[in-house]
C-alpha positions, 0 to 999 in steps of 0.5 A: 111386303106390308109394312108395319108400324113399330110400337113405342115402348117395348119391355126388353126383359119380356122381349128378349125372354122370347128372343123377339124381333121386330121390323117394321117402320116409324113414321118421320111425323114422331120425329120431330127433332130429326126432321128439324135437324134436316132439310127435308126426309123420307115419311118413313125410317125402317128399323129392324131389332132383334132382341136376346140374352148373352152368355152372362144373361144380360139383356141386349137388343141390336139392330139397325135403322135406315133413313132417306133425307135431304141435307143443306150444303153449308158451301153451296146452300143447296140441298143434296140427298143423303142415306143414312144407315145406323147399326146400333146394341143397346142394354137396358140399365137401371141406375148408375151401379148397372151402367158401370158393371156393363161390358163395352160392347153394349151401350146402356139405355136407361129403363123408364118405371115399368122396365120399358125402353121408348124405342122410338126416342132411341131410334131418333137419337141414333139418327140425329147422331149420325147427321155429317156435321 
């Protein structure tokens, strides 16, 4: 399977209008504040997004994102592997007034002035969230 590379800003308005989906890879190179938070990790993390509306027409995307890395043991100081899988449903907002009206089920990611989400930072974020303290 050949894999391709992700773009980084994606309109999730236009994507989901024709319910895309992407999968494919970010390399680990982009992510510069993931690779720092680990010991070492995989080139690539694969990530899979399925863009959509809801019944009340609000846009979401969903998907997952799978990580290879090898983490620090704080009581043995040595490194040992550990797989990291996120699953993740996002809908773009745009301004404090969206935020509040958006149901629990999805969790708000801010549009930048073109009414584009950058993917990648999104993706990163959600890794180094689901780093084991």
């Amino acid at each position: 399977m050949v894999k391709v590379k992700l773009p980084q800003l994606i309109d999730p308005q236009k994507s989901a209008m024709k319910r895309s989906t992407y999968v494919g890879i970010y390399s680990t190179a982009l992510m510069e504040r993931f690779v720092g938070s680990v010991a070492a990790c995989s080139e690539e993390v694969s990530v899979d997004v399925k863009f959509s509306k809801d019944a009340q027409s609000l846009t979401y995307f969903q998907g997952t994102a799978n990580a290879q890395v090898d983490l620090l043991c704080q009581r043995c100081n040595h490194e040992f592997p550990h797989s990291i899988s996120i699953e993740y449903c996002f809908s773009p907002v745009q301004g404090q007034e969206a935020e509040e009206e958006l149901p629990e089920a999805y969790e708000p990611v801010e549009v930048n002035d073109h009414g584009e989400v950058d993917l990648l930072q999104l993706i990163e974020d959600e890794l180094i969230l689901s780093l084991p303290i």
